[in-house]
C-alpha positions as CSV (number, residue, x, y, z in Angstrom):
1,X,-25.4,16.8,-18.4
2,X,-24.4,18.4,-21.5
3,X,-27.2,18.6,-24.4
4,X,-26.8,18.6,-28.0
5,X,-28.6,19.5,-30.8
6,X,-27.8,16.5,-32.6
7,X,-26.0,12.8,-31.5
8,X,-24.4,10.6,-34.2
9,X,-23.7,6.6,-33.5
10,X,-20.6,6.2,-35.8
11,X,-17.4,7.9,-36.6
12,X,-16.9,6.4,-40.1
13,X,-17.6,8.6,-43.4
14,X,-20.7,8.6,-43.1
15,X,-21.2,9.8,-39.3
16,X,-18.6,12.2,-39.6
17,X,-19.6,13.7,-42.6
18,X,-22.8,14.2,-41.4
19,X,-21.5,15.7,-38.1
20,X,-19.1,18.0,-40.4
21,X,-22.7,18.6,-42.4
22,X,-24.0,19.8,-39.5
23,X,-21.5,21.0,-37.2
24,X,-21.1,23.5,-40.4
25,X,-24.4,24.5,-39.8
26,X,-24.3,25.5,-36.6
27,X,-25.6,22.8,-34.7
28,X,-24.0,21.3,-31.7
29,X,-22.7,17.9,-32.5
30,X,-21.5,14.7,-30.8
31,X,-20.0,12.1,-32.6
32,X,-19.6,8.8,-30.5
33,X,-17.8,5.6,-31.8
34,X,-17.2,2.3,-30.2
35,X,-13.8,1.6,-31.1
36,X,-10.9,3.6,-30.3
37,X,-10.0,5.4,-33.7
38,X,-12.4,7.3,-36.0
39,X,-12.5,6.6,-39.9
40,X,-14.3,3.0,-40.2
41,X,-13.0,1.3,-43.6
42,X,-11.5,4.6,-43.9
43,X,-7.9,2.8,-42.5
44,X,-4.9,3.8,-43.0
45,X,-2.5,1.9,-40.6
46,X,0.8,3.2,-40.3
47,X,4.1,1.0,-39.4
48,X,5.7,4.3,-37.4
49,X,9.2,2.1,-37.4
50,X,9.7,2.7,-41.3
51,X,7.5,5.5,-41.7
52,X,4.9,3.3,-44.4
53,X,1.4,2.9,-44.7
54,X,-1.3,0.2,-46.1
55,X,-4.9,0.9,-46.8
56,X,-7.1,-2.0,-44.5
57,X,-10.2,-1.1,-46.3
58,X,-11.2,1.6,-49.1
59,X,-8.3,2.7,-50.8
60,X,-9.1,4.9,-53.8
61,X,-10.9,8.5,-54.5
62,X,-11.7,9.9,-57.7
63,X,-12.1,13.1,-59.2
64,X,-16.3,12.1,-59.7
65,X,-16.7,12.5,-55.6
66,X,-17.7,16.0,-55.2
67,X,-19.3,15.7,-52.0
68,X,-16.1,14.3,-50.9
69,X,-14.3,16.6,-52.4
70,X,-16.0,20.0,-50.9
71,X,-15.8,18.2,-47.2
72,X,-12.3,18.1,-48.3
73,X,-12.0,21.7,-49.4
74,X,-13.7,22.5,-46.1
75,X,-11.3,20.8,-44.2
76,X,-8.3,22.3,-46.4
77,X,-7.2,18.7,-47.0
78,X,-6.9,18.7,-50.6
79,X,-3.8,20.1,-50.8
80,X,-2.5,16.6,-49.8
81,X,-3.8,14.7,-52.4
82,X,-1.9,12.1,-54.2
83,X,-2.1,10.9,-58.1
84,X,-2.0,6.8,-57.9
85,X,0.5,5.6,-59.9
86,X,-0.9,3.8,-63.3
87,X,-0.1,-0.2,-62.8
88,X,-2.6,-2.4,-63.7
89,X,-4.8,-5.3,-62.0
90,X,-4.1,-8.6,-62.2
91,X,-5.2,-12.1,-61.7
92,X,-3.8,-15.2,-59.9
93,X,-4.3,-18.4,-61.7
94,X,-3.5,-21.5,-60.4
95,X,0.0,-19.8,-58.3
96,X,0.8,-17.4,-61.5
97,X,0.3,-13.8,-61.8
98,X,-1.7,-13.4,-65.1
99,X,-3.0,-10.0,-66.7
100,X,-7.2,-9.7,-66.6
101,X,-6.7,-9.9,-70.7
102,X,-5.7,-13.2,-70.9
103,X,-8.4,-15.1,-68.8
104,X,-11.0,-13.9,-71.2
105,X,-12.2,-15.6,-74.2
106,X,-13.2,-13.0,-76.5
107,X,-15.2,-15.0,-78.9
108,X,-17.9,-15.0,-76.3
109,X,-16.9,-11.3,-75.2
110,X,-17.4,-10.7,-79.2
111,X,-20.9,-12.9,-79.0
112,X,-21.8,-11.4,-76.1
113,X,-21.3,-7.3,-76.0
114,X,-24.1,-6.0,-78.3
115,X,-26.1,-7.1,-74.9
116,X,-24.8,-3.8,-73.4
117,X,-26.9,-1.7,-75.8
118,X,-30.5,-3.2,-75.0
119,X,-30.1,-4.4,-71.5
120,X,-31.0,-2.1,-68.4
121,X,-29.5,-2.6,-65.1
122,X,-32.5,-2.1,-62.9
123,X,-33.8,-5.1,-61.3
124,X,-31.4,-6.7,-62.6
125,X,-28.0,-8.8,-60.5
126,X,-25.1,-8.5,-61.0
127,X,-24.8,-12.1,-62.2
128,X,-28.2,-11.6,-64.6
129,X,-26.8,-8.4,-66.0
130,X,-23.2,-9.0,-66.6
131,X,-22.8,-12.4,-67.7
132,X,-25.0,-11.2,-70.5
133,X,-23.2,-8.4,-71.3
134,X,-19.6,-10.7,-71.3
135,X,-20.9,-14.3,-72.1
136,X,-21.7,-16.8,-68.8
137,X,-18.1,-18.4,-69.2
138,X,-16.7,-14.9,-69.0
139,X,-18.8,-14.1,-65.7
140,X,-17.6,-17.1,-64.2
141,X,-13.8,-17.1,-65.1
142,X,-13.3,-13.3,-64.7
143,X,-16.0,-10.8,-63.5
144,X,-17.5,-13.0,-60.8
145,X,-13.9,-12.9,-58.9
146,X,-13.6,-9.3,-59.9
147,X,-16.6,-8.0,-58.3
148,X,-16.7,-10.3,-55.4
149,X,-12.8,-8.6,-55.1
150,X,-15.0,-4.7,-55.3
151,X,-17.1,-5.3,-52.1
152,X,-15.7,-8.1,-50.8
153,X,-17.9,-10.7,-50.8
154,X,-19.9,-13.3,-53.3
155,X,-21.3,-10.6,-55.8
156,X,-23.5,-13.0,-57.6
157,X,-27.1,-11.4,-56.5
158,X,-25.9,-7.7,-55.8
159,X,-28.2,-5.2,-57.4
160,X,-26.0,-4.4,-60.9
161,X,-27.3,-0.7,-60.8
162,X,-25.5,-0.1,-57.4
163,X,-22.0,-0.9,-58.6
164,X,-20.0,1.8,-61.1
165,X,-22.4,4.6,-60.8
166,X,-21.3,7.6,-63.5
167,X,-21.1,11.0,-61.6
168,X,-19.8,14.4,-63.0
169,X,-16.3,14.7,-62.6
170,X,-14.4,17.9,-60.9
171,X,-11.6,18.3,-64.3
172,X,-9.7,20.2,-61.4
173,X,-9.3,17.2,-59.6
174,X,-6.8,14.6,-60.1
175,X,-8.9,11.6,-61.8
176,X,-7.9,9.2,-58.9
177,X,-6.1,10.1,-55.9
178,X,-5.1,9.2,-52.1
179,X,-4.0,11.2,-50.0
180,X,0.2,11.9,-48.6
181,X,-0.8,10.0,-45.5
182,X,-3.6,7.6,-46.9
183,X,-7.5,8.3,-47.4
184,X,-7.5,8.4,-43.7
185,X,-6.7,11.7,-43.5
186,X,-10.1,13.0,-44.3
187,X,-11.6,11.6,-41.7
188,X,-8.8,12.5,-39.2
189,X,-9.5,16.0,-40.7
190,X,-13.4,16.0,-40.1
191,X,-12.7,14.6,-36.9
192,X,-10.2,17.2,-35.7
193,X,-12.8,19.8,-36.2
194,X,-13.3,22.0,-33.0
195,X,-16.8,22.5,-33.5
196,X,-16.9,18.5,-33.3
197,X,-16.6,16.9,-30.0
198,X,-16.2,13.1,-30.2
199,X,-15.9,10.5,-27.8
200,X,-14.6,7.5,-29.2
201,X,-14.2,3.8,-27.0
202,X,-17.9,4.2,-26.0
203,X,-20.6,1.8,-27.0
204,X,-23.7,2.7,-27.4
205,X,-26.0,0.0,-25.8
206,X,-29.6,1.6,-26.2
207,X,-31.2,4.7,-27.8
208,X,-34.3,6.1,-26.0
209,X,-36.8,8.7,-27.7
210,X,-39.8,10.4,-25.2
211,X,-41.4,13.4,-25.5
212,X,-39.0,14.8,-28.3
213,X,-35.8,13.8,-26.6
214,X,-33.4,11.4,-27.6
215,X,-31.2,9.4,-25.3
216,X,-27.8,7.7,-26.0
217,X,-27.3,5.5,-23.4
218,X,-23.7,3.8,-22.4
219,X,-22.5,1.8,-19.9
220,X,-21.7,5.1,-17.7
221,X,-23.3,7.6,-19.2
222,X,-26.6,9.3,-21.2
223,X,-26.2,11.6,-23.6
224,X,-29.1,13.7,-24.5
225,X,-30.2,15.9,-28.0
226,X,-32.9,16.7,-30.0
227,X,-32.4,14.9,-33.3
228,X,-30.1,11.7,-33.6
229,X,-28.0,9.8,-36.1
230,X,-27.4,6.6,-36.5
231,X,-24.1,5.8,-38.8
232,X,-23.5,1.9,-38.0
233,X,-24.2,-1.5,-40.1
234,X,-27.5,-1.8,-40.3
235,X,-27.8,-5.1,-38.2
236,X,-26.2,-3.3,-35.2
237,X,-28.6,-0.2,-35.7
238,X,-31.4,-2.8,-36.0
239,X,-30.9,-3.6,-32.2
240,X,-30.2,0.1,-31.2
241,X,-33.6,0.9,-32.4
242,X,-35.4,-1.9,-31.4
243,X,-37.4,-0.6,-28.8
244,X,-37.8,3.2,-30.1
245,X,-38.4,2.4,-33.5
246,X,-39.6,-1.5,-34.0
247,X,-40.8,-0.5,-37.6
248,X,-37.9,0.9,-38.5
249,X,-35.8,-1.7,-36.7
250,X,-37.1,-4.7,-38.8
251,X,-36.5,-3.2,-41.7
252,X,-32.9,-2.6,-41.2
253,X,-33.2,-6.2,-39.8
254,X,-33.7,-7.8,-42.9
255,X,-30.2,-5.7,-44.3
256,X,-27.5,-8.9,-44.1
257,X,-24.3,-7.2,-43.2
258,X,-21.0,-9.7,-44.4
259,X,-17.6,-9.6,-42.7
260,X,-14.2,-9.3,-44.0
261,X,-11.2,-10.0,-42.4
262,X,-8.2,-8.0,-43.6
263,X,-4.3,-8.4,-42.8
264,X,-1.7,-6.0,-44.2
265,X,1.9,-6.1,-44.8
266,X,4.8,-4.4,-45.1
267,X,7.8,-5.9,-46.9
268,X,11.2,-5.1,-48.3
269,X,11.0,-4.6,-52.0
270,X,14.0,-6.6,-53.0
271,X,12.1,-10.1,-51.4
272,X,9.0,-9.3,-53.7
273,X,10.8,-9.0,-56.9
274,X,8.4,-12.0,-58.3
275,X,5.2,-9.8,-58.0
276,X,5.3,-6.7,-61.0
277,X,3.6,-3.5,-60.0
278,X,0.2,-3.5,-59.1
279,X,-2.7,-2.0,-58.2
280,X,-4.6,-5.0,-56.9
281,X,-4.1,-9.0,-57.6
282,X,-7.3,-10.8,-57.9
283,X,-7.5,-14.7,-57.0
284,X,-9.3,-16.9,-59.7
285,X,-10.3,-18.8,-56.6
286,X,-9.0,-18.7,-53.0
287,X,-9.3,-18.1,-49.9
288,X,-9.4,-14.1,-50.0
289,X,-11.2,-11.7,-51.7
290,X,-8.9,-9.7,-53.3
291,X,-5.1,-7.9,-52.7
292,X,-4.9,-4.5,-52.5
293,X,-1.9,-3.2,-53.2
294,X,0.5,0.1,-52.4
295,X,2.0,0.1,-55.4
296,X,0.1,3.2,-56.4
297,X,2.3,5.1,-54.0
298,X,6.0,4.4,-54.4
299,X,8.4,4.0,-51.5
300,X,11.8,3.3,-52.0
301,X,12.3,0.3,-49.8
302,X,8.8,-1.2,-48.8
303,X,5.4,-2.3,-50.7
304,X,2.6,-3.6,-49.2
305,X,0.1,-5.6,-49.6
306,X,-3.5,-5.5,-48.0
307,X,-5.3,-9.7,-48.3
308,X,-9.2,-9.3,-48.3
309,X,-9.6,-12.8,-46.4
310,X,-13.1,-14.2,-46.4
311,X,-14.4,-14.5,-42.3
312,X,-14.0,-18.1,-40.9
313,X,-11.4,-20.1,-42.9
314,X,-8.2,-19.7,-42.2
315,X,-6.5,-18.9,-38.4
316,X,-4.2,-16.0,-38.1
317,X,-1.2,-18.5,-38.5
318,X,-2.7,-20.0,-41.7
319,X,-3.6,-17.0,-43.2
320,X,0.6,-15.6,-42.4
321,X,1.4,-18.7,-44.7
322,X,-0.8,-18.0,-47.2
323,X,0.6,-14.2,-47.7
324,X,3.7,-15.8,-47.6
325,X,2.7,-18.2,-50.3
326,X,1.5,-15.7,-52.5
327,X,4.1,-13.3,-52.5
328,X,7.2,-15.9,-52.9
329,X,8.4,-15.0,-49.7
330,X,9.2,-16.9,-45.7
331,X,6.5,-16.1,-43.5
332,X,9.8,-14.7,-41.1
333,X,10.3,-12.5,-44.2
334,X,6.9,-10.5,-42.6
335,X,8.2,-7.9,-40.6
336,X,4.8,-5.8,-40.5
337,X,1.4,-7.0,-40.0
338,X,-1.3,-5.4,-39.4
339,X,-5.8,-7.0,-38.9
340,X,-8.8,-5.5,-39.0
341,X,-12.2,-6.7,-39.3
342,X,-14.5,-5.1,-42.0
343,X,-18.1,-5.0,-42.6
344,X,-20.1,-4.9,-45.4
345,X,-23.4,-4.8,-46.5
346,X,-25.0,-7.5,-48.8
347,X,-27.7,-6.2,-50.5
348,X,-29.7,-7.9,-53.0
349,X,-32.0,-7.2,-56.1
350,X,-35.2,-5.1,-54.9
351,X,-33.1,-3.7,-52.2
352,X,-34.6,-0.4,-53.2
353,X,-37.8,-1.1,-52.2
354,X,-36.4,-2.0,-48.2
355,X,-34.5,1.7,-48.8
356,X,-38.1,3.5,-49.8
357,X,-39.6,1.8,-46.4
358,X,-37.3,2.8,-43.9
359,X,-37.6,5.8,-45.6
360,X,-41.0,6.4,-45.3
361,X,-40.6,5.0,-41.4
362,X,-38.1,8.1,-40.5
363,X,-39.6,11.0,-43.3
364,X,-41.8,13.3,-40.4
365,X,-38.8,12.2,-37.1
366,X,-35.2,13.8,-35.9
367,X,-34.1,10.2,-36.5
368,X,-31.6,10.2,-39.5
369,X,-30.3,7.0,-40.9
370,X,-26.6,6.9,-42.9
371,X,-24.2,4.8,-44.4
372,X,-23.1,2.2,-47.3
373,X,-26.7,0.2,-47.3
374,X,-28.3,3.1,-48.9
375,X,-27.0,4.6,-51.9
376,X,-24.0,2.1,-52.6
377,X,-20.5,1.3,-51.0
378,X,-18.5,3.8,-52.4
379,X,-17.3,6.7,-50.2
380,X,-19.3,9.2,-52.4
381,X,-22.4,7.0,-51.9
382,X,-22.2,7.5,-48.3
383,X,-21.5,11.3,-47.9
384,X,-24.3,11.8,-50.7
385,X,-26.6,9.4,-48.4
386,X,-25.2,12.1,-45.3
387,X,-25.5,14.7,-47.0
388,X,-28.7,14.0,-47.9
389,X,-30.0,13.5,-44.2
390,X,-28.7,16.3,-43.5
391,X,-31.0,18.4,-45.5
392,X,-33.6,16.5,-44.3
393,X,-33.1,17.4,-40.9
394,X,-32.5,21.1,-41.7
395,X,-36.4,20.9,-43.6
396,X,-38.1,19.4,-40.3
397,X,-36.1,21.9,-38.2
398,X,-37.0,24.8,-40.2
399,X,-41.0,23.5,-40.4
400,X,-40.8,23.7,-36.5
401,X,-38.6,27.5,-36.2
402,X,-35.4,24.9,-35.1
């Protein structure tokens, strides 16, 4: 049985940029992941037939993610970035494609905006903050839809300072970018790492820690190491560490994780003439989240379109008519599909406090915890949160001559 220095649960950004973090170190490193691709929201699906890709989940970088960006560096992927081309968001009222502008009333904007100089974000929603900062009507009509479309799901109580965080920005960099083959590609990159072994198609159905060893166990096989990651949604590593860490487990417990369900299309540009450019369409009211769209990357015969669809309304055949709908085109029209389920966390004012807990739960053990219930749900967020583990780990291994 093979032995590791360190096991990571979870071949998303997170995991894998804390087995990159550490692999870099010198550390042996085993990355395993349930599904069978690595990447998590990091999804770029491919239609091979036409040579054209849509993003499932995240689908922009920016020049402010400098973790990111020196993973990238390391990995010599950022000679394939991408500028986004500049088209604009917009929002569908009542069947129509309207610009974000012309929902607004701006004598409450006008009212309203002083706000921004006295308020502070901290402990406050994103409903309390933001419909003072705009005016309530405002809130309702226009941010309320656009922030439920950012993390993809009701916004209302999210903690305000965990959205939009300001970073210093690499001036090297271009200000927002993808990648020639989608943001996937810096996961594939991490994960193609020879000093990375990862398994994925494995689930991980118990960890076991005695006498300073840790134990990933499967349904045919336990993998041993001294330290141990966990990189999942916090309700699934709230049943992995159940048993081996019960304080640490109801903590992560009380985390509610949300799903999304995402479908994305390819289709012929000449069918879509009815939709302008765009970066992203968001519905006043609807049945999905948000569109994401490919527009930022020109192609000379396809666009696509990714529909953020909130979990448990509409059937696969429902929500096909409902793309259709949107677009102006026959469902038959739909040549490429492609689904994914997404997960999110929904986090809530005083969420800190839960963070500083677990926290203090894990400070003195080999047990690191990572991903987008930490920091925030941008990309950056959960390298940084990674990243920061990481050093962690290297302290307590240094305290002990590791």
């Amino acid at each position: 049985m093979t032995y590791y220095d360190i096991i990571i649960i979870g071949a998303g950004i997170s995991g894998l940029s804390l087995a990159h973090y550490c692999a870099k170190e010198g550390l042996k490193t085993l990355v395993i992941e349930k599904s069978k691709r690595v990447g998590g929201t990091l999804h770029s699906h491919c239609f091979e037939d036409i040579d054209f890709w849509v993003e499932m989940g995240a689908h922009t970088c920016y020049n402010s993610y400098r973790n990111l960006i020196q993973i990238m560096e390391d990995c010599t992927t950022i000679s394939r970035l991408v500028k986004r081309e500049k088209v604009p968001f917009k929002m569908l009222v009542d069947g129509h494609i309207r610009s974000i502008l012309s929902q607004l009333n701006f004598l409450e904007l006008m009212i309203s905006i002083p706000n921004i100089f006295s308020l502070k974000k901290q402990g406050q929603s994103v409903r309390s903050y933001y419909s003072k900062v705009i005016g309530n009507k405002n809130f309702q009509r226009v941010l309320s839809p656009a922030f439920n479309a950012v993390i993809s799901q009701d916004a209302s109580n999210f903690p305000a300072d965990m959205l939009f965080k300001k970073r210093n920005r690499r001036k090297d960099i271009i200000k927002k970018f993808t990648l020639t083959n989608g943001i996937q590609s810096i996961t594939d990159s991490i994960s193609s790492q020879k000093t990375i072994e990862i398994i994925i198609g494995k689930e991980v159905l118990s960890i076991e820690h005695n006498s300073g060893i840790f134990k990933a166990v499967t349904d045919s096989d336990i993998y041993k190491s001294d330290s141990l990651a966990v990189a999942v949604p916090a309700s699934v590593a709230s049943k992995l560490l159940r048993n081996s860490f019960p304080q640490t487990a109801e903590s992560l417990a009380a985390i509610s994780v949300k799903s999304v369900e995402s479908v994305g299309v390819a289709v012929k540009k000449d069918i879509t003439a009815s939709i302008p450019p765009v970066a992203g369409i968001i519905p006043l009211s609807d049945s999905f989240y948000s569109i994401v769209s490919r527009d930022t990357v020109k192609h000379d015969k396809y666009r696509g379109f990714t529909f953020h669809f909130k979990p448990g309304i509409l059937n696969n055949d429902a929500k096909l008519k409902q793309i259709a709908k949107v677009l102006g085109i026959k469902t038959a029209q739909i040549e490429h599909m492609a689904a994914k389920e997404n997960f999110v966390p929904s986090l809530k004012v005083g969420h800190d406090a839960l963070v500083s807990k677990i926290e203090q739960s894990i400070s003195a053990s080999p047990l690191l915890l990572t991903g987008n219930y930490f920091d925030g749900m941008a990309i950056e967020d959960c390298v940084t949160r990674s990243l920061r583990e990481f050093l962690r780990l290297k302290k307590l291994l240094a305290s002990h001559g590791g």
